[in-house]
N, C-alpha and C positions, 0 to 999 in steps of 0.2 A: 328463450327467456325474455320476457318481457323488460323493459324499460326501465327504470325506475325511475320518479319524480328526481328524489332526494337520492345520492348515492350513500349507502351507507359504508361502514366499519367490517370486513369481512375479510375475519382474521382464521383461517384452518391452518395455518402454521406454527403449531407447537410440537414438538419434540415428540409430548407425550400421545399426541395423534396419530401417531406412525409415521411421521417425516423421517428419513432416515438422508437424504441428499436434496440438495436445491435449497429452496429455502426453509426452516427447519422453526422458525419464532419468526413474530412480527406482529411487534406491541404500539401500541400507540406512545408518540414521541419518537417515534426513529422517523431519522431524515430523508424527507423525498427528494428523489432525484433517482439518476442512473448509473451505474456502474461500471468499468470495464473489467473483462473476464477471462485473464489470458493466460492458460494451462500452460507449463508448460512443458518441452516437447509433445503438442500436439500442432493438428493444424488448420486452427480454426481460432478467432478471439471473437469473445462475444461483450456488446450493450444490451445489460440486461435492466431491469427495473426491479423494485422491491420486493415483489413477487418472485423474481428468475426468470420472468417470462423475456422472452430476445427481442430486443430492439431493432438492433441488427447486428450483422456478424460479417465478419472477413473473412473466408476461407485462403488457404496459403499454400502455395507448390513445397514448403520448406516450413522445420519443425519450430512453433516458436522458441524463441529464446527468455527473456525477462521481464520486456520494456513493451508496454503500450499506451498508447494516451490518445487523445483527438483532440486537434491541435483548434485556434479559435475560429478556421475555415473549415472544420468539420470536416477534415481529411485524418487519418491514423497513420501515424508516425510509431513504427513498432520496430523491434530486432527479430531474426530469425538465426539458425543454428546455421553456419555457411557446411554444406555436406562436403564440401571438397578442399576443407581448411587442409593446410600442409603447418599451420604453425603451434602453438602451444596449446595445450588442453587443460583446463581445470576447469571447476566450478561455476557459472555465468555466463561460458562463453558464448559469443554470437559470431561477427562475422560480417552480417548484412543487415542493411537498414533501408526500410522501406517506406515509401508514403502512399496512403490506398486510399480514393473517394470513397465516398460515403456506398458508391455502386461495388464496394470489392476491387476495380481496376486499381492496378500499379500504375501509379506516376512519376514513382523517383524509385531507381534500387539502384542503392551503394554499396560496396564491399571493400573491408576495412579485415584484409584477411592472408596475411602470405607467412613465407618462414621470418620474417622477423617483426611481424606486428600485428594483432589482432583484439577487434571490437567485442568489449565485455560488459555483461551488467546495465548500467544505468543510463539515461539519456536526458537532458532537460534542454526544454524548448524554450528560447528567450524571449523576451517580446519583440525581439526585432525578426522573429523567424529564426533565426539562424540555431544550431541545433550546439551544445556541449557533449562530449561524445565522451565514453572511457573508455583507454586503450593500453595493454602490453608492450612493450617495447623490448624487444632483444637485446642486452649486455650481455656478450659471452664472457669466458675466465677472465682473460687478459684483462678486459675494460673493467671487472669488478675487482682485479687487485688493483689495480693502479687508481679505482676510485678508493683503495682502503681497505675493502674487504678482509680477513683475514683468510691467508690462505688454508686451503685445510675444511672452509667450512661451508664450502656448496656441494651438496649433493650430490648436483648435478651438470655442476662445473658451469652454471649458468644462470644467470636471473632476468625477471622479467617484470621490472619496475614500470609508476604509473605513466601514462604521458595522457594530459587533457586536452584534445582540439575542438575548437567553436570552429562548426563550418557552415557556410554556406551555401546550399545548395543548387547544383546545376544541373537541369534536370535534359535526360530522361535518366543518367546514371553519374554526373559528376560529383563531384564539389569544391569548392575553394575553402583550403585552411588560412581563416583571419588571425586565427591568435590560437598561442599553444602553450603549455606548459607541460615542465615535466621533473618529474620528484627527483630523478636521477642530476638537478642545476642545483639541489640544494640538499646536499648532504655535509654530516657532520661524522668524526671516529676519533676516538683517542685512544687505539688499541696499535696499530701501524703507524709510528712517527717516519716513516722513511715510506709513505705514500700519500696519495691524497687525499683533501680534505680532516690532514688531523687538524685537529683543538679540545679544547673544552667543553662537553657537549651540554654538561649544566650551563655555562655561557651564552653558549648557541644552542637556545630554546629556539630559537624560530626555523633551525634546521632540524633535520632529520638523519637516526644514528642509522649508517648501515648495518650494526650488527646486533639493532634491534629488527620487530617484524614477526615474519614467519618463523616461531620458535622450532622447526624443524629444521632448518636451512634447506630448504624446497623452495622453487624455482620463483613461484609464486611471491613474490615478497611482503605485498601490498595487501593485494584481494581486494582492491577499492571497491564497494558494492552500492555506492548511491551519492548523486553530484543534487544542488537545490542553488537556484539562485536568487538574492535579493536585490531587485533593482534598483528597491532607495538607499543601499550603503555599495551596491557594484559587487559585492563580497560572492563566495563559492563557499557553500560548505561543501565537503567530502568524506565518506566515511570508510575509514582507516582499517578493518575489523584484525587485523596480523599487528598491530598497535594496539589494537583495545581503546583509538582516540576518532575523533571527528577532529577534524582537520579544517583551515580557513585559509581563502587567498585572497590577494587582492585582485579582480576583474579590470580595473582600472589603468592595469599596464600595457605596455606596449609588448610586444612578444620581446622584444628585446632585453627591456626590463623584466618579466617574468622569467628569463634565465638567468638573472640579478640580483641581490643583496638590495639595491637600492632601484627607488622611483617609483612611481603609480603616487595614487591620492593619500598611500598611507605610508611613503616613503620608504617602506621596506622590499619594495621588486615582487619578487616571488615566494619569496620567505614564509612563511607561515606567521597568518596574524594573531591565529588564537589556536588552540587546540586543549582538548579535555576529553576526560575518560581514564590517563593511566598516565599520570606524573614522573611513573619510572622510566618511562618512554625516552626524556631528559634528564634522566638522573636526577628525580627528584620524590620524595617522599619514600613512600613503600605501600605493601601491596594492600594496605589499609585504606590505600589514597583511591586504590582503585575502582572507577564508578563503571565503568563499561566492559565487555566481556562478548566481541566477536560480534560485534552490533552493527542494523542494520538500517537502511533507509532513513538516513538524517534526513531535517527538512525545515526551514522555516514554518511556522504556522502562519498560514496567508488567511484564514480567515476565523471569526467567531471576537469573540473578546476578554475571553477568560484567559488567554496564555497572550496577551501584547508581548512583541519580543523576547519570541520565545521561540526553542527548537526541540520536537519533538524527533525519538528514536527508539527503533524496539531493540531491546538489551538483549540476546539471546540465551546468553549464556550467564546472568546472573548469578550471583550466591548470595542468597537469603537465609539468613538463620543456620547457614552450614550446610544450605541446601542449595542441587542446581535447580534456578529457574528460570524461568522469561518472563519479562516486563517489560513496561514502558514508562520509558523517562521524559519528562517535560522539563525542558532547562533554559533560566531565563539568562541573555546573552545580549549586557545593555553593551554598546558600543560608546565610550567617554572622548565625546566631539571636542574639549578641552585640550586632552593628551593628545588625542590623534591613536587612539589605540585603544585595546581591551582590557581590564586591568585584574593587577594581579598581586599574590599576597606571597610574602615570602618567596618569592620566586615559582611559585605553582600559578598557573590562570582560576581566575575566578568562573563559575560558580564552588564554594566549597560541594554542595549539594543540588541537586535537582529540585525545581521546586513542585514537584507531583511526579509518582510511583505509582502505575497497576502492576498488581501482580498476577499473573495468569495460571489459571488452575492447573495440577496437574496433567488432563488431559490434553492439555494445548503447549505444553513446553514445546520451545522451536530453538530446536540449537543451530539452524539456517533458515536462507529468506528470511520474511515474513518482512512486515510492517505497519507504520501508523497514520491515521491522517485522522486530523482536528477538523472538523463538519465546521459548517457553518453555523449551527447554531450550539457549538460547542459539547459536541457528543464526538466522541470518538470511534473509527472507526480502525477496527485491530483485523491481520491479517496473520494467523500462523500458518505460515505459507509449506510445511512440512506433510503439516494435517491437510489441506484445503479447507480450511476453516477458518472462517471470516464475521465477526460480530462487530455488535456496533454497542456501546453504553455510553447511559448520560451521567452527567453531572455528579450523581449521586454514585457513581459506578456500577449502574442498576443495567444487568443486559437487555437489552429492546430487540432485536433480530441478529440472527443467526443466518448464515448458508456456510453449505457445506458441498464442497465442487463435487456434480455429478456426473462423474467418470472415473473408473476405474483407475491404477495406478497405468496398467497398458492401456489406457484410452477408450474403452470400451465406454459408452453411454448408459448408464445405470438408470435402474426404474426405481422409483419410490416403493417403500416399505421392502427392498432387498436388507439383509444386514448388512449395517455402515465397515467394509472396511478400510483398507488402504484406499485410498483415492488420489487425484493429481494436485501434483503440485504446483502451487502460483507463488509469483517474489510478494507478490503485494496487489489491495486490492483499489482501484480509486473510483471517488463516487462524484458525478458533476451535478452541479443544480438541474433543476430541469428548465429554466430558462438559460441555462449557460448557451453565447454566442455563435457555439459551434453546430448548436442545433439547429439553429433558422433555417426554417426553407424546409426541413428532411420531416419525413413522416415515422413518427413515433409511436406508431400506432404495436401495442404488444403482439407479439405473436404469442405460441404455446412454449413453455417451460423445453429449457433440455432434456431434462431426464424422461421416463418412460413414466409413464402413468402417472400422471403429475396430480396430486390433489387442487381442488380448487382453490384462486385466493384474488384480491383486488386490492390496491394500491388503498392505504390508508388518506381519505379526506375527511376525517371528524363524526361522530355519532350523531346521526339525525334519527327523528321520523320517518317512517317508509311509509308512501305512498302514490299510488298508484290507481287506476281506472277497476284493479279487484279490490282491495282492500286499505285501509290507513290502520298504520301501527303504529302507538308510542304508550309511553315515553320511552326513547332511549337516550341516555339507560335508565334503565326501570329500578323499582324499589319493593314495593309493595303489589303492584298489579299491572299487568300489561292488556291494554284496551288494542283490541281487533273491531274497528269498524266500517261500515259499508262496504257490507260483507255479501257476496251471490248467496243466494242459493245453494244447500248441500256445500256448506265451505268444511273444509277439514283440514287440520294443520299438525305436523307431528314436529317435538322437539326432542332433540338429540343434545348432550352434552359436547367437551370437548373430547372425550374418548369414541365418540361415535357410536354410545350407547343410545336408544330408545327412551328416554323417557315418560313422555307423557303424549296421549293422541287426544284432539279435541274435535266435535264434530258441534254442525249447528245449522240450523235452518233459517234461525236469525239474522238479523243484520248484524247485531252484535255482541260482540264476545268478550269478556272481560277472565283474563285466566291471573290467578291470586299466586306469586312468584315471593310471597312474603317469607317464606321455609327454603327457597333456594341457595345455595350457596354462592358466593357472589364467583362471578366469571364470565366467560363469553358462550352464548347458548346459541341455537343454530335453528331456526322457524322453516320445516317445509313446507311449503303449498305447491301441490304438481308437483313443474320444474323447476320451480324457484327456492334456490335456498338464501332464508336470508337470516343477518347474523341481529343478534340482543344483547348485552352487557346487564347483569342484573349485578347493583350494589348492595 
């Protein structure tokens, strides 16, 4: 295929075209840039581009876990499943964390994995390098009466609350922990007055009840599923899902004080500085108050301008109208530099409500994973990480692309137009600009799609005229008539709609061709000549 002057608009990715996996929609107004693609238990994470076509890719001796990202050195800092774990099992868990250049090589593997402590879920990379890590921690019976517990109500005679470490890394497999925290310094019970930490737990809002949580009383207390940091307030959100709350610390402490009631920049230690989603959590309101429901991927919105101070979260478990769904919630979280704190009304934290709600269709309810990330130019990007189904809409709530992970639920690499079924599961998808820092230097040159028989498609850069040394086509988009000239010799050209039906064939010996598109319905049409197919937008 020849060259073209002008690159056009060349969109074969609708639903309705037989996309059944990869990328499935791709409308003009979705955000360019690249993505990362990490199935998980598989062992492979991919950069792919708007299209699905691989950037590159990290293959892995070990299955992934939840977490990938490429840090602003252009290295991938991801979790994998530790296969030789001896300690707790549930949902997220990893194990090991690793950093890969851009070549696939390991450069740092850490494992955060034995019978009393083990790496789960989420990871955020700071600016200073150093990595936030979430991790299990062992309290056996003993330690959970004597923190309060009520006896009688473990399962499994055992819990396994948060503990946050910032570490440092020392490579080829060390690290140094700078600062820690952990949920289990700040609790609250008013059910045991003859153990620890009773009081008032409407009082001590900024602690946490033991004998809230995991409404089963299963091991699991927390199930922390996602840490975000803001560097101009030092703040941590984390998200709570066995609370139904997002949770806040202060960054600012010293480890010391983070096992403390008192000190950091906000004067309360480790405490909790704000928290929301579920009021009953400190005895307060009822289940009316309740805004969150087993949610996932808190996150400041670091960029766009539509949500300033604002954190966005996908709700998983919603009830709308009496019904379960999944959404997403955008909630704005001013911090009042006056007080020194978050504020709050009647003893609940403010926001009463979120200030923007998607609602996701029934095909995409996720009552695990999944989540959101605010674009840069304020489109959202939604992951129902159950499905492997991942879209993107703007402003108007209008969907612009689609993919859908292509592989099987056991891993297998699926072909285009197979029927969509189960497929793998991802926590979350994120997408970088494509001048993002981490790129420099690395060749981004696309390769071919994952999946098997991948239909054609090209990175959206705006509808031009096509032209070239065979022929000049415009206008696009066209209205009324689309002019073909300087034109060979015996030129012939067949148009296909977006179903990949035949339309219309034009032949001509002329230089040029003028075809009358006045009766067409407006869409995107498909020009062959030869081997060239190229795309038209008729309005």
């Amino acid at each position: 295929m020849k060259q073209l002057v002008l690159v056009v608009l060349l969109i074969l990715c609708r639903a309705s075209f037989g996309q059944t996996v990869g990328t499935i929609q791709y409308d003009n107004g979705t955000y360019d840039g690249y993505s990362i693609m990490h199935p998980l238990n598989f062992d492979t994470s991919y950069l792919i581009d708007n299209c699905g076509k691989v950037i590159n890719n990290w293959p892995s001796d070990f299955l992934n876990s939840t977490f990938a990202e490429i840090t602003t050195n252009g290295t991938l800092i991801r979790s994998s499943v530790d296969p030789n774990t001896t300690s707790f099992q549930a949902g997220g868990g990893a194990g090991i964390l690793q950093e890969l250049a851009w070549d696939g090589s390991v450069i740092w593997n850490h494992v955060i994995s034995d019978a009393n402590m083990r790496l789960h879920h989420d990871v955020e990379i700071l600016p200073s390098g150093n990595l936030l890590v979430i991790a299990w921690e062992l309290k056996n019976q003993a330690e959970c009466y004597a923190a309060g517990r009520n006896p009688g109500t473990l399962v499994e005679d055992e819990m396994w609350p948060t503990v946050i470490y910032e570490l440092e890394q020392v490579y080829p497999t060390g690290a140094n922990i700078v600062w820690e925290w952990h949920a289990w310094d700040h609790l609250i019970q008013d059910s045991v007055p003859s153990s620890g930490n009773y009081g008032n737990v409407q009082a001590n809002f900024r602690r946490i009840d033991i004998h809230k949580g995991n409404s089963s009383s299963a091991p699991d207390w927390v199930h922390m599923n996602a840490i975000h940091y803001n560097a101009e307030l030092d703040h941590i959100i984390l998200s709570a899902p066995m609370f139904n709350e997002i949770w806040m610390i202060d960054h600012s402490t010293s480890t010391a004080e983070a096992a403390d009631s008192v000190g950091g920049n906000r004067g309360v230690g480790g405490d909790l500085l704000w928290r929301w989603g579920n009021p009953q959590s400190y005895n307060q309101g009822s289940s009316a108050e309740q805004k969150l429901f087993f949610q996932h991927d808190c996150q400041w919105v670091e960029a766009g301008v539509r949500f300033d101070e604002h954190i966005s979260v996908f709700n998983n478990r919603d009830v709308i109208n009496g019904q379960l769904r999944s959404s997403v919630k955008i909630i704005r979280v001013h911090f009042d530099t006056i007080s020194n704190s978050y504020p709050m009304n009647n003893g609940v934290f403010l926001p009463d409500l979120a200030d923007y709600t998607y609602e996701l269709s029934d095909t995409t309810i996720s009552p695990g994973l999944s989540g959101v990330q605010v674009l840069p130019n304020d489109n959202l990007l939604i992951t129902a990480g159950p499905h492997g189904h991942v879209f993107e809409i703007d402003s108007s709530d209008n969907v612009l692309w689609q993919y859908k992970v292509p592989m099987s639920a056991a891993g297998v690499i699926t072909a285009q137009g197979d029927p969509a079924g189960l497929t793998k599961k991802i926590f979350k998808m994120k997408r970088y600009t494509s001048d993002y820092i981490g790129f420099d230097g690395e060749d981004l040159s696309p390769g071919v799609q994952i999946e098997l028989n991948p239909l054609p498609c090209t990175s959206i850069v705006g509808l031009e005229e096509i032209k070239n040394e065979e022929y000049h086509i415009y206008p696009n988009p066209a209205t009324d008539y689309l002019e073909l000239t300087e034109l060979n010799p015996d030129f012939e050209v067949s148009v296909t709609d977006g179903l990949g039906r035949l339309l219309y064939t034009f032949k001509t010996n002329d230089s040029d061709l003028r075809i009358d598109c006045s009766e067409w319905k407006s869409g995107m049409y498909y020009l062959k000549h030869q081997a060239n197919v190229l795309s038209v937008v008729v309005n």
